[in-house]
C-alpha positions as CSV (number, residue, x, y, z in Angstrom):
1,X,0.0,0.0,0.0
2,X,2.8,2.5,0.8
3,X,4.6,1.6,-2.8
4,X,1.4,2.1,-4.1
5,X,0.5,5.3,-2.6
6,X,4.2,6.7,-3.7
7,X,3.7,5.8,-6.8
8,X,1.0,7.6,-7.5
9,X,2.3,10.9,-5.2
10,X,5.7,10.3,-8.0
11,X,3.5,10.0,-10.9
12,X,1.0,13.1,-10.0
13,X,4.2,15.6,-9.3
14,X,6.1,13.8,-12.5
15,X,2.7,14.7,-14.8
16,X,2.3,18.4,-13.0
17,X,6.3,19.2,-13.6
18,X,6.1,17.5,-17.3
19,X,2.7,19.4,-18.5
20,X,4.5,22.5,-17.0
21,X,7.6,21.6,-18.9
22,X,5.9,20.7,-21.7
23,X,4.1,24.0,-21.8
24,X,7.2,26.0,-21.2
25,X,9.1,24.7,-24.2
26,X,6.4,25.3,-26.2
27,X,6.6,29.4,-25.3
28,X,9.9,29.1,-25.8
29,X,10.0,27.2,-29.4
30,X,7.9,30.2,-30.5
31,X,10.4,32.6,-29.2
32,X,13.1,30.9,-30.8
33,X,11.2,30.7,-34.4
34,X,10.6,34.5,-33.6
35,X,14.2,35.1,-33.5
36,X,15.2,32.6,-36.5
37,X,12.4,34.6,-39.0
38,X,14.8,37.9,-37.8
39,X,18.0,36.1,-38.5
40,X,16.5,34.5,-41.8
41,X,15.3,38.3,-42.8
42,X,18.9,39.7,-41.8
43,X,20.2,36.8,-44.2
44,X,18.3,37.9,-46.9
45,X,19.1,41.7,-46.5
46,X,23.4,40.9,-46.1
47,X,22.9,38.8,-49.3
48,X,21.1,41.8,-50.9
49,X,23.8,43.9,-49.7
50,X,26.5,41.7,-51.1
51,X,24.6,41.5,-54.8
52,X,24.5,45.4,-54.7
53,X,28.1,45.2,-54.0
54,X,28.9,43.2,-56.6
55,X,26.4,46.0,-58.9
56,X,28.5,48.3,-57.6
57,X,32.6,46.9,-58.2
58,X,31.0,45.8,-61.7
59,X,29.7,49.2,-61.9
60,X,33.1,50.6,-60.8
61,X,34.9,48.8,-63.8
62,X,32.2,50.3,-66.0
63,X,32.4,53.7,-64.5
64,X,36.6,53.1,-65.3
65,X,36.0,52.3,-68.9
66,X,33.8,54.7,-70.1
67,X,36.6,57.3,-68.2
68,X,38.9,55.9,-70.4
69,X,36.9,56.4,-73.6
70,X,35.9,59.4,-72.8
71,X,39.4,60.6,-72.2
72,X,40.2,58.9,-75.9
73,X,37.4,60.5,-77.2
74,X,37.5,64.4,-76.1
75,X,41.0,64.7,-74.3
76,X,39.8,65.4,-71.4
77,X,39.1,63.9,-67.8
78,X,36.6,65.5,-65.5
79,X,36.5,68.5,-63.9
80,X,36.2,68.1,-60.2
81,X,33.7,71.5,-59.2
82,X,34.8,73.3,-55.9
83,X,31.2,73.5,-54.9
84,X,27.7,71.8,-55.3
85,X,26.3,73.8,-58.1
86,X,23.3,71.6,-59.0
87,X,21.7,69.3,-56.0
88,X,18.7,68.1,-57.4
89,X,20.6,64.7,-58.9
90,X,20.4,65.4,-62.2
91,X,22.5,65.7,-65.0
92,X,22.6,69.8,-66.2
93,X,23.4,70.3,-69.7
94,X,24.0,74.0,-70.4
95,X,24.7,75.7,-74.4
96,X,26.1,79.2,-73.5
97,X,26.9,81.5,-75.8
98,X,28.0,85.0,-76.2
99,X,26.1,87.0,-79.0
100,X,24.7,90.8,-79.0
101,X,22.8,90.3,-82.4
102,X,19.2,89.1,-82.0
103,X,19.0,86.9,-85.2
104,X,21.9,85.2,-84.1
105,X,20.2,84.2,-80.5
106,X,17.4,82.5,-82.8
107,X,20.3,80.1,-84.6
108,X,21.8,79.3,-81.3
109,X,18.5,78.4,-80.2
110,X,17.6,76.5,-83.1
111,X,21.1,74.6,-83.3
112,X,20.6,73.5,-79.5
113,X,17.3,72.1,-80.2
114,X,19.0,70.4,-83.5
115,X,21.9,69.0,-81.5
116,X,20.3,68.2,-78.0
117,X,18.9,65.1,-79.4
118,X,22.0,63.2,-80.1
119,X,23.9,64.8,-76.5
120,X,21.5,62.6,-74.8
121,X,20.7,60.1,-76.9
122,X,17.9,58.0,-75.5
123,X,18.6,58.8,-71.2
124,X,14.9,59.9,-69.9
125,X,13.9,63.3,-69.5
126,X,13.4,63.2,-66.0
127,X,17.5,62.9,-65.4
128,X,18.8,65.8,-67.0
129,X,18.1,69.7,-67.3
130,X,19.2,71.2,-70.6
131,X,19.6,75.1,-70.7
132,X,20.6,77.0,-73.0
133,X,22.1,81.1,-71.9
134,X,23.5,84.1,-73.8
135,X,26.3,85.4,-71.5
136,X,26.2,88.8,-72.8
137,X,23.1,89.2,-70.7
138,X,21.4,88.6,-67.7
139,X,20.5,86.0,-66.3
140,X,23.0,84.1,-68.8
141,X,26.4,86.2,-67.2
142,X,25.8,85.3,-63.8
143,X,25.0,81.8,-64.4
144,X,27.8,81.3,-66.4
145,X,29.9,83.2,-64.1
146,X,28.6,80.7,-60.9
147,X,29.7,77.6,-63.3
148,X,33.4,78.5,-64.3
149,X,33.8,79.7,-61.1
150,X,33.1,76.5,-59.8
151,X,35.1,75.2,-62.0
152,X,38.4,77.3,-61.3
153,X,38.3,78.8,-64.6
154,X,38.8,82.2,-65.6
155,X,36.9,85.1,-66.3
156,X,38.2,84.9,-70.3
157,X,35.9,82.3,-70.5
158,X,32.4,84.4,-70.5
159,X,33.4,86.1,-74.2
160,X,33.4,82.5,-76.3
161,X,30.2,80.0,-76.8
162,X,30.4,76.4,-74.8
163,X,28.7,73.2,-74.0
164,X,29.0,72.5,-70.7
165,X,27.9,69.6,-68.8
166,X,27.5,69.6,-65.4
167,X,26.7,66.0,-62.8
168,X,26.8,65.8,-59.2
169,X,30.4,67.2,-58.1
170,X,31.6,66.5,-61.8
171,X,31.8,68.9,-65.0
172,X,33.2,68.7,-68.5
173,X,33.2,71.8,-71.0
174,X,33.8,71.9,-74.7
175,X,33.9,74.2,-77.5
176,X,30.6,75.0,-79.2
177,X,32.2,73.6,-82.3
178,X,32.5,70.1,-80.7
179,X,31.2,67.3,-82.3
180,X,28.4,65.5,-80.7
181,X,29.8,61.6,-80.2
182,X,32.1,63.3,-77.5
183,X,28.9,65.7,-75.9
184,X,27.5,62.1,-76.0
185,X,30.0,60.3,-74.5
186,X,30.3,63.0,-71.6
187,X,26.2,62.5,-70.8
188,X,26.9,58.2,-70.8
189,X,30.2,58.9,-68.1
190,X,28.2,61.8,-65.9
191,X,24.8,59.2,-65.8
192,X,27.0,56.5,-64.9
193,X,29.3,58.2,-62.4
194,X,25.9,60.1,-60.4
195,X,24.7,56.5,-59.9
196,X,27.5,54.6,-59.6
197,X,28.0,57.2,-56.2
198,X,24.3,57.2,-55.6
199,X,24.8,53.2,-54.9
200,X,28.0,53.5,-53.4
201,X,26.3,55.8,-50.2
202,X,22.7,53.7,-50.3
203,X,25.1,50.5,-49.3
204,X,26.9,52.3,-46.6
205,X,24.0,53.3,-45.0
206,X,22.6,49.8,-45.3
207,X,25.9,47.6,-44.3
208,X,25.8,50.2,-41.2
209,X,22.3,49.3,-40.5
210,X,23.3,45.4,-40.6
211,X,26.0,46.3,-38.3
212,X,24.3,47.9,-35.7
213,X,21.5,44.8,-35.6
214,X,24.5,42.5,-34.9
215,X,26.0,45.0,-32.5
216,X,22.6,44.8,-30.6
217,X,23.1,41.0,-30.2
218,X,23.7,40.8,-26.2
219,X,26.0,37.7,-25.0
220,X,24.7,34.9,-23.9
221,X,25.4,33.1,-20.8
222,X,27.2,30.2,-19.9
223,X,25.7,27.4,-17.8
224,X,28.6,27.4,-16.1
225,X,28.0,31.0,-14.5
226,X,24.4,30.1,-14.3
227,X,25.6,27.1,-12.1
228,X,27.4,29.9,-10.2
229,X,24.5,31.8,-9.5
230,X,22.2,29.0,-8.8
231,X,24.8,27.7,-5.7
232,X,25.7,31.1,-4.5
233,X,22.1,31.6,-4.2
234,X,21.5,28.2,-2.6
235,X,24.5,28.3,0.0
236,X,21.7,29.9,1.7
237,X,21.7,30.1,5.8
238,X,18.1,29.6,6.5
239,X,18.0,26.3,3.9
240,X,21.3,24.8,5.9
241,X,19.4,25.4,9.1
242,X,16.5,23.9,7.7
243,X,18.6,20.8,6.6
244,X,20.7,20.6,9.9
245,X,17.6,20.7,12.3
246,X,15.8,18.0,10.1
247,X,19.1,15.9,10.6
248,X,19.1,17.1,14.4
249,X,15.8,16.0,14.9
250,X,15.6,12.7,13.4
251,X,18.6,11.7,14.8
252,X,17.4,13.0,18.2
253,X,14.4,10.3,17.5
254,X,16.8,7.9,17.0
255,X,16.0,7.5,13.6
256,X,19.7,6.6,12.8
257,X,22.1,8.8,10.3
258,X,21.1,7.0,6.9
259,X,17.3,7.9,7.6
260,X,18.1,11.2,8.9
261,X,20.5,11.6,5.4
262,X,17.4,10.5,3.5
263,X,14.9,12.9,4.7
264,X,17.1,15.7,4.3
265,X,17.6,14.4,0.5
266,X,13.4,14.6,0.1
267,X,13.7,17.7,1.5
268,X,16.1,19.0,-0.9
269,X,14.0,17.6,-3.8
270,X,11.5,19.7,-2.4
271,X,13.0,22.9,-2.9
272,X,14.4,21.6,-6.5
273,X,10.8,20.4,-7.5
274,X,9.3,23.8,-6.3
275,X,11.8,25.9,-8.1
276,X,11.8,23.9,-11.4
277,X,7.6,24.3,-11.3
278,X,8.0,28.1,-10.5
279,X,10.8,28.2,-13.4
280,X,8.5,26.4,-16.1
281,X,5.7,28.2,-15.0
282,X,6.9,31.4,-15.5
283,X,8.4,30.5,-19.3
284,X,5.3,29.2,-20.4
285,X,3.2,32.7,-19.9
286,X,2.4,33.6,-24.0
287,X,4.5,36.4,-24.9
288,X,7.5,36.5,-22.3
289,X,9.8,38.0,-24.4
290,X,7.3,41.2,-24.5
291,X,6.8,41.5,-21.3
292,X,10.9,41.0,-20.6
293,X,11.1,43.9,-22.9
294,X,8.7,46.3,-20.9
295,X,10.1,45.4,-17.6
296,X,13.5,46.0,-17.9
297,X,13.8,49.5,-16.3
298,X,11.6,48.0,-13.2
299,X,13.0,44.6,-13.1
300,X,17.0,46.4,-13.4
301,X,16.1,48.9,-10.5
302,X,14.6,45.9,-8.3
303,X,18.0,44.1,-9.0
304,X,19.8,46.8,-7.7
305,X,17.8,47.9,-4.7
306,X,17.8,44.0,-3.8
307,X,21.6,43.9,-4.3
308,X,22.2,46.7,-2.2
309,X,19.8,45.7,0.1
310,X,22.0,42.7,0.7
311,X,25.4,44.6,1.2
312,X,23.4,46.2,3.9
313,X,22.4,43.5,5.6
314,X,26.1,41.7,5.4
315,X,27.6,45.8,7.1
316,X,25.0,45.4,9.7
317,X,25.6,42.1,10.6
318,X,30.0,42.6,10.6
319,X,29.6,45.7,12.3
320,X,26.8,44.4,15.0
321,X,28.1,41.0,15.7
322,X,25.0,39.6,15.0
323,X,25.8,36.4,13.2
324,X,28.4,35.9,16.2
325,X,25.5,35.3,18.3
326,X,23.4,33.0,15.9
327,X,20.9,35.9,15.8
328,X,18.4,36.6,12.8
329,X,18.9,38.8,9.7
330,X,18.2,42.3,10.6
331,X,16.0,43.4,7.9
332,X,12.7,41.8,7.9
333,X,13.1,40.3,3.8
334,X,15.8,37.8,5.1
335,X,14.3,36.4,8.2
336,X,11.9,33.4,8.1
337,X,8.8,33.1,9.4
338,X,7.9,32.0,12.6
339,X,5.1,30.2,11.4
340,X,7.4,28.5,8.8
341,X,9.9,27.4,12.3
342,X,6.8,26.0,13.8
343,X,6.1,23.9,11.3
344,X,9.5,22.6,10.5
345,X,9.6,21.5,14.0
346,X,6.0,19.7,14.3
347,X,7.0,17.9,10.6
348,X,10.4,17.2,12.1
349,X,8.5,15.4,14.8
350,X,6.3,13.8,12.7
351,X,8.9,11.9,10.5
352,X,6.9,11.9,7.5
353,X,8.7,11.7,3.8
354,X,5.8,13.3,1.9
355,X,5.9,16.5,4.8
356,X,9.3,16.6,4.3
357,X,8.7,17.0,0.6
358,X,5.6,19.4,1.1
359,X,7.9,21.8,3.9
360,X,10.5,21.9,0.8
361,X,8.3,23.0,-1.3
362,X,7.1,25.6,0.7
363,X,10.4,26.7,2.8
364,X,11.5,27.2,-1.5
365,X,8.0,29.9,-1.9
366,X,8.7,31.4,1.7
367,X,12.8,32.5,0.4
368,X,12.0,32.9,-3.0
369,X,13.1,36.8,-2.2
370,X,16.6,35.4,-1.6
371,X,16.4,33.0,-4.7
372,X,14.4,34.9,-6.8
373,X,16.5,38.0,-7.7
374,X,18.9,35.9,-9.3
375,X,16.2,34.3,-11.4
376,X,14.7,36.8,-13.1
377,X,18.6,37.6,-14.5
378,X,17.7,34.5,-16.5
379,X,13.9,36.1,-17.9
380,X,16.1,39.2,-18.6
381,X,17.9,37.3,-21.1
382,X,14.9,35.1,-22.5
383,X,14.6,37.4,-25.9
384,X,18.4,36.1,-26.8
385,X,18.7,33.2,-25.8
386,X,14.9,31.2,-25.5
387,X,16.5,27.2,-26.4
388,X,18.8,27.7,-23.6
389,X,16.1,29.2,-20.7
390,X,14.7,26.1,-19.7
391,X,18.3,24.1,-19.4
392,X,19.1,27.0,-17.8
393,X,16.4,27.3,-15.4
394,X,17.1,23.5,-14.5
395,X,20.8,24.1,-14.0
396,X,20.1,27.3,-11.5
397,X,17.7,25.1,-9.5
398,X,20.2,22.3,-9.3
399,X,22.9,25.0,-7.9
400,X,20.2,26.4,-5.5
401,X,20.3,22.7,-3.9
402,X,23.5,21.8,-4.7
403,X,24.9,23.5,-1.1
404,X,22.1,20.9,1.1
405,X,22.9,18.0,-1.0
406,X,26.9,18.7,-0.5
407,X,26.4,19.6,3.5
408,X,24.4,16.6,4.1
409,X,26.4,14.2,2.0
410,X,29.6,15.7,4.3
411,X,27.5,14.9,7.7
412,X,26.8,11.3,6.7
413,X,30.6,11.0,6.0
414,X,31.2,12.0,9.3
415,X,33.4,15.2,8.1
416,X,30.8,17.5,9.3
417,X,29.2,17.0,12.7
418,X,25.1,18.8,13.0
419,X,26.6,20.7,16.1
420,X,29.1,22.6,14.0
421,X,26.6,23.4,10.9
422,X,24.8,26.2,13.4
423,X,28.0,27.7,12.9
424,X,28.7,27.1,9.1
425,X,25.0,28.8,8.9
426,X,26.1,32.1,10.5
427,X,29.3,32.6,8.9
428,X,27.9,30.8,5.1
429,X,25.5,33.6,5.8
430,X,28.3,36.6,5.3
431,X,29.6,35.0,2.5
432,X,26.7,34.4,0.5
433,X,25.0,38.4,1.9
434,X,28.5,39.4,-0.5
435,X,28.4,37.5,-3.4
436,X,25.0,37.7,-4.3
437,X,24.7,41.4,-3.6
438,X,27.4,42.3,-5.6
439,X,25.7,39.5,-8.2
440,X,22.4,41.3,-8.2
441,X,24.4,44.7,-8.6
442,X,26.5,43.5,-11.8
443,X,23.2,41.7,-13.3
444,X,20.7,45.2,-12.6
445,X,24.0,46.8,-14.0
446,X,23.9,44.8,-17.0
447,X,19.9,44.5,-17.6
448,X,19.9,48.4,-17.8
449,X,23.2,48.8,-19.7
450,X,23.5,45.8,-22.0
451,X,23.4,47.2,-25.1
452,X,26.2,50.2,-24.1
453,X,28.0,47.8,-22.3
454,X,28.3,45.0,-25.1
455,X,28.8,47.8,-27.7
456,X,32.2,48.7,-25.5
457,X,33.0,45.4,-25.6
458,X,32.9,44.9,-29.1
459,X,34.4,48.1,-30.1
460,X,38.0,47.2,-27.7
461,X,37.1,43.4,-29.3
């Protein structure tokens, strides 16, 4: 009847913890698709990036050969202008002339319109601007002035007619006389030259848009330093006291050390079953990462108010004495119950395995404030890292227990004796009111600051 009744106790906690499990991964396998579609969609824009890079080197060699022909062609490189004289991205193709005779302004205009044609060939109306001044007048002389001064040329230049073509920091000029394969060939290099750099800045803003979404990429964290944080949470005063009066008792009932040893152990899987429950529990709420996201101010400024609240406690109890004189924590957030004592001592008494399982359980609930600030480090970093919360969730719980199954395994090998752990409590007690303030401190730290913090990082990297 009693293997029966365990059986069934086993099978109703294995089935609760499993659903719970179960129900946790599932939150967490959405997460992690979540952040695969943003990997798979900053994939797709690097490989766009490196096609338009590729656009732009073969658009680079282009650019380089129609230089060279145009050179061949007309004599002449580019002009690099000393200002912006045009910024509306467009090629501006200017006749200018010099004339005082009115008949003559109709033959230049009519010769423009003749010649224009085959100077820009079949390139759309909407990329260039053709103009067409007489210098000997206004507004012709000043807009002619503004171009060769631009150009560094002199003021010589305003007395004889000239083609000039001007696109984006770039100008050629020729002689009216010119003929129009080289005009041509000036309007095929400026068009491919204005896009060419066009490209060229589109993909630097872009490539430093891919590198600030990989800069934002927080580290993940080890299970080792979760293992850490789990113990140094665990090597817990009020959880050795619970373990060495269980032991004190049972062996004061002449229950022998190997029983004593195994009700400690239940009570430990108490505390592991409690925290793993809480730990699934809390993963399987719909839209974690969300909420993660919206508490991070509040949940960084409770890690550091906790953490400091604990390097309080540890300068009040060097300076007072108090853990000298086995006395309890000074601020009300560390002590336990008196309830809680009370019942420890009746179930103690009562030597019952499922009690000692149920006071594990609920010793884990009644600390949670010492566990739990350490915890929620792990929620922080749900949104980077969802396949590795719930291994980490199980390896924090199996350091918060790791300190009781260590003390007791010492005690049954006779290297620790249950008079001497009151004292391993007190001074365990300093020790772990240091570490795990100055723990909650660096995590609140880093939960605020993650993203400056990890740029640093990568920047001395």
């Amino acid at each position: 009847m009693k293997i029966l009744r365990a059986s069934v106790f086993v099978l109703l906690l294995s089935s609760l913890l499993a659903g719970s499990y179960l129900q946790a991964r599932v939150s967490t396998l959405g997460l992690e698709v979540s952040k695969l579609e943003k990997s798979r969609d900053d994939l797709e824009m690097a490989v766009d990036e490196v096609r338009a890079q590729l656009d732009l080197a073969q658009g680079n060699v282009e650019k380089l050969r129609v230089r060279i022909e145009l050179y061949r062609r007309t004599g002449q490189f580019p002009t690099v202008l000393n200002e912006t004289l045009y910024p509306d991205g467009k090629i501006h193709l200017l006749y200018l002339y010099y004339t005082f005779c009115p008949s003559c302004e109709v033959d230049h205009a009519k010769n423009f319109t003749a010649r224009l044609p085959r100077w820009v060939g079949n390139l759309s109306s909407e990329f260039y601007v053709a103009e067409i001044f007489n210098m000997a007048k206004e507004p012709g002389r000043s807009e002619a002035r503004r171009i060769f001064g631009a150009m560094g040329l002199s003021e010589g230049y305003l007395s004889r007619d000239w083609v000039v073509e001007v696109g984006g920091n770039e100008s050629l000029i020729f002689p009216l006389s010119v003929d129009d394969g080289s005009v041509a060939s000036a309007t095929r290099y400026l068009c491919l030259s204005m896009f060419w750099n066009l490209g060229l800045k589109g993909l630097g803003s872009s490539v430093a848009a891919v590198g600030l979404n990989s800069a934002e990429q927080a580290p993940a964290m080890s299970g080792i330093i979760v293992l850490f944080l789990g113990f140094v949470s665990g090597f817990n005063p009020c959880l050795i006291a619970l373990v060495s009066f269980i032991l004190a008792a049972t062996l004061k009932l002449e229950g022998g050390y190997l029983k004593a040893l195994r009700r400690a152990f239940i009570t430990a899987l108490g505390v592991l079953y409690a925290y793993l429950l809480m730990g699934f529990a809390t993963f399987s709420i719909p839209n974690l990462a969300t909420y993660v996201s919206w508490l991070t101010l509040p949940l960084g400024a409770s890690l550091l108010v906790l953490g400091a609240l604990n390097l309080v406690e540890l300068s009040h109890d060097i300076y007072s004495g108090r853990w000298r004189r086995g006395e309890e924590a000074r601020l009300r957030l560390f002590r336990t119950p008196e309830f809680l004592k009370r019942m420890i001592v009746e179930t103690a008494y009562r030597d019952n395995f499922y009690l000692d399982f149920g006071i594990g359980g609920l010793f884990s609930l009644i600390k949670l404030p010492c566990v739990g600030p350490l915890f929620l480090v792990l929620f922080a970093s749900t949104p980077t890292q969802p396949a590795e919360s719930l291994f980490n969730v199980v390896l924090f719980t199996s350091g918060v227990v790791l300190p009781i199954f260590i003390v007791t395994s010492l005690v049954g090998l006779g290297v620790i004796k249950t008079s001497q752990m009151s004292a391993l409590r007190f001074k365990g007690r300093l020790v772990q009111r240091g570490v795990v303030g100055v723990l909650l401190l660096l995590s609140g730290s880093v939960v605020l600051f993650q993203e400056a913090i990890w740029t640093l990082l990568t920047a001395h990297a």
